[in-house]
N, C-alpha and C positions, 0 to 999 in steps of 0.2 A: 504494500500500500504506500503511495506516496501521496503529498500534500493534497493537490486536487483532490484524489480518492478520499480523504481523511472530508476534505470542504463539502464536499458532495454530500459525504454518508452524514454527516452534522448537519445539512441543509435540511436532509429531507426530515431525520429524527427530531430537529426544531420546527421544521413545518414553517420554514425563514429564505430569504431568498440566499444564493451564493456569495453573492456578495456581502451580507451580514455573519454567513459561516463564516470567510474567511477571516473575515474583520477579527470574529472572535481566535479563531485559530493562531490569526499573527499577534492577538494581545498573549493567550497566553504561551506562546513560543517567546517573545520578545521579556515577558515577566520573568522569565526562568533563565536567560542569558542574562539581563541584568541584575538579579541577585546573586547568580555566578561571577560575574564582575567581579560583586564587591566580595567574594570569597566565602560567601554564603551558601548554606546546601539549601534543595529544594528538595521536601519530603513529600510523598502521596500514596496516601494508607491503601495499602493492600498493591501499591503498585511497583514502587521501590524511590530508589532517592538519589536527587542529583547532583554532585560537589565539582571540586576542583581538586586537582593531584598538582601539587608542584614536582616537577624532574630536576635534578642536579644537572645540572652542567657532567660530561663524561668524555671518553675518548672512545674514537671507533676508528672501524681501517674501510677503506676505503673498498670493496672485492674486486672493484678492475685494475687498481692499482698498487695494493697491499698496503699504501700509505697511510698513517695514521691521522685520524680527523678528527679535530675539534667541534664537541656539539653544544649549541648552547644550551644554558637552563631553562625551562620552558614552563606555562601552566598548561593543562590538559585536563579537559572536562573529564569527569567520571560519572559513570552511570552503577549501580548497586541492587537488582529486581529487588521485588519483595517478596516473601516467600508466597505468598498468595498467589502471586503472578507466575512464581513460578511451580507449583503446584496446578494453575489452571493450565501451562502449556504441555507437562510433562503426562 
């Protein structure tokens, strides 16, 4: 399923036109980067929980040239299901 898909299936379940699905779609996509931002996790029961990973800074080699390379420190969203959810896939 991709965004459309996600707009669509909220459209019809609100009984709303597409264009107010999506509205709501990119509010609550948009809410959950920007608490990410500020290093904040996003929690939702039964579903799992969204934070940030900081990465150290490390060294790696290069595979086509053996050289060793410098990677910087990075932040990286992290995702965590919740046992619910993952109970409903399994």
């Amino acid at each position: 399923m991709n965004k459309v898909a996600l707009v669509e299936k909220l459209s019809e379940v609100m009984n709303s036109t597409k264009v107010e699905a999506e509205r709501a779609v990119d509010c609550i996509f948009e809410n959950i980067v920007a608490t990410l931002k500020k290093s904040e996790e996003v929690s939702i029961a039964g579903f799992g929980k969204f934070s940030v990973k900081d990465k150290p800074a490390r060294m790696a080699r290069n595979p086509k040239t053996g050289e060793q390379v410098k990677v910087a420190a990075k932040r990286v969203p992290k995702f965590r299901p919740a046992k619910g959810l993952k109970d409903m896939v399994a």
